[in-house]
N, C-alpha and C positions, 0 to 999 in steps of 0.2 A: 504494500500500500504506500501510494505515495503523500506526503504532508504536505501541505500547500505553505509556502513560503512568507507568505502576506496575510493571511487567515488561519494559517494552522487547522485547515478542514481535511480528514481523511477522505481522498481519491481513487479513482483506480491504476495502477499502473500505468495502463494506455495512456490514460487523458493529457493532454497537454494544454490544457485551460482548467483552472479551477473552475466547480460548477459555484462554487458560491459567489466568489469574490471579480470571477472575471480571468485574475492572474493570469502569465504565461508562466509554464513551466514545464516548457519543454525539456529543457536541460536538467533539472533537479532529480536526483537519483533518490529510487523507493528507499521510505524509509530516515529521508534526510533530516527531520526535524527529532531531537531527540528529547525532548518534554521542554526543555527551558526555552522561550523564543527568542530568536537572536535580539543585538543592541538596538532599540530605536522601533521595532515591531512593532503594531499594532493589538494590543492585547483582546482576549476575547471580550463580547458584551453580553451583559447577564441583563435579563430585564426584571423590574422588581414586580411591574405590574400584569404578568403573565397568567394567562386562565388556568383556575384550578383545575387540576387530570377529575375527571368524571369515573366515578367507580358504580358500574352497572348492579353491582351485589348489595354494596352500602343502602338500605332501604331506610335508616337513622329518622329522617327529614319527615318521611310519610306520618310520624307517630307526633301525638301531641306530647309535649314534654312533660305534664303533668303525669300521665297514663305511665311516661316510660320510670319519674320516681315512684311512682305507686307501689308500680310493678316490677319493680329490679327484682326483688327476692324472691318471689314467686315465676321469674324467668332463667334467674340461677338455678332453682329445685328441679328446675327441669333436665338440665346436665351433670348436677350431683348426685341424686336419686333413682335418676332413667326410669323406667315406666310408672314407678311409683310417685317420683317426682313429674310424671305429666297427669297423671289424676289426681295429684294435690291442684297442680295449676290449672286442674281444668274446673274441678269443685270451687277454689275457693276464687278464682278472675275472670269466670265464664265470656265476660261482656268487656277484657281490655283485649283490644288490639296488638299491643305490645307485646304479652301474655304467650298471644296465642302464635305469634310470629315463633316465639322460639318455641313455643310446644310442636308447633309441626317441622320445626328443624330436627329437635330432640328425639319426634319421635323418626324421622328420615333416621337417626343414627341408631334407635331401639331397633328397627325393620331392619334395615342393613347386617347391624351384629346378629340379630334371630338369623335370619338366612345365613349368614358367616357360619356361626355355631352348628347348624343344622347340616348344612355339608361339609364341613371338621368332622362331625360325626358318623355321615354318609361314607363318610369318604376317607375316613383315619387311616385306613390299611397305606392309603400310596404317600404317608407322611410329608410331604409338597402340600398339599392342599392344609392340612391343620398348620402348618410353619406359617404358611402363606395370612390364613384367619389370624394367627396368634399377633404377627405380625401389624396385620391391618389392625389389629385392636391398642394393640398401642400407639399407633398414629392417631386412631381413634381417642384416645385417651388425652393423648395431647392435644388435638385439637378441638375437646372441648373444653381444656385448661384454657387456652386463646379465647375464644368465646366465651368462657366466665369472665376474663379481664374485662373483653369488651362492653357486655354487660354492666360491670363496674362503671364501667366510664359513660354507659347510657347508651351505647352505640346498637343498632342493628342490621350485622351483617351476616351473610349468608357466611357459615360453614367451609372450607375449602372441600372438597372431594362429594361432600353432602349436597352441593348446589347445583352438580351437574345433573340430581339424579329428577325427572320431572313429577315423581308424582306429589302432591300434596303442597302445592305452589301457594 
């Protein structure tokens, strides 16, 4: 890759114009900028007022704030306790929003592990497939440590691995 002389933009070998800045650089051999920019360069520009990155999973915004402190505790129950903790949340917050957002995450992770477990146990003899479940459960595990935090902080975001799955949207 080559570094453009004037802009410090990584290019392709071939090009012999930077795409950003215009430069010639024909002459400049791949590779020529080595992190510091020469004397007198032009340094890169940061913009401070730049759009915030849009995260399609973050659904936070949807929920009224009040609903989300009501309901912190009763949205945590639901990834400490696992199906026990979704029939507390479903008894005792029937009617929050908030609530119910992470019960049906919660319970994406209850469905997921039952089927896990179910063919670990189908299936124990070809030991692959039980490593495989034991495995996914402590991913599992940790990522609903993450999700407790986020919880903490009021946030609601889909799950990593649990958000691809569609049922119960």
């Amino acid at each position: 890759m080559k570094i453009c002389p004037n802009c410090h933009v990584e290019m392709d070998d071939a090009a012999t114009f930077c795409p950003n800045c215009g430069a010639s650089v024909a002459g400049a051999p791949a590779g020529a900028y080595n992190g510091v920019p020469p004397q007198g360069a032009p340094q890169p520009q940061y913009y401070a007022g730049a759009a915030p990155v849009y995260d399609p999973f973050d659904h936070t915004a949807e929920f009224d704030p009040k609903d989300v402190s009501d309901n912190k505790v009763i949205a945590m129950l639901c990834y400490l306790l696992g199906p026990v903790g979704i029939i507390i949340a479903l008894l005792a917050s029937h009617d929050s929003a908030y609530a119910g957002f992470h019960m049906r995450q919660a319970l994406k992770f209850t469905a997921v592990s039952m089927i896990m477990g179910i063919a670990s146990a189908v299936l124990c003899w070809t030991f692959v497939v039980p490593v495989f479940c034991a495995v996914m459960n402590i991913v599992f595990f940790v990522i609903k440590v993450i999700v407790f935090f986020q919880i903490c902080k009021g946030q609601a975001k889909e799950p990593a691995i649990i958000r691809n799955l569609s049922f119960l949207k």
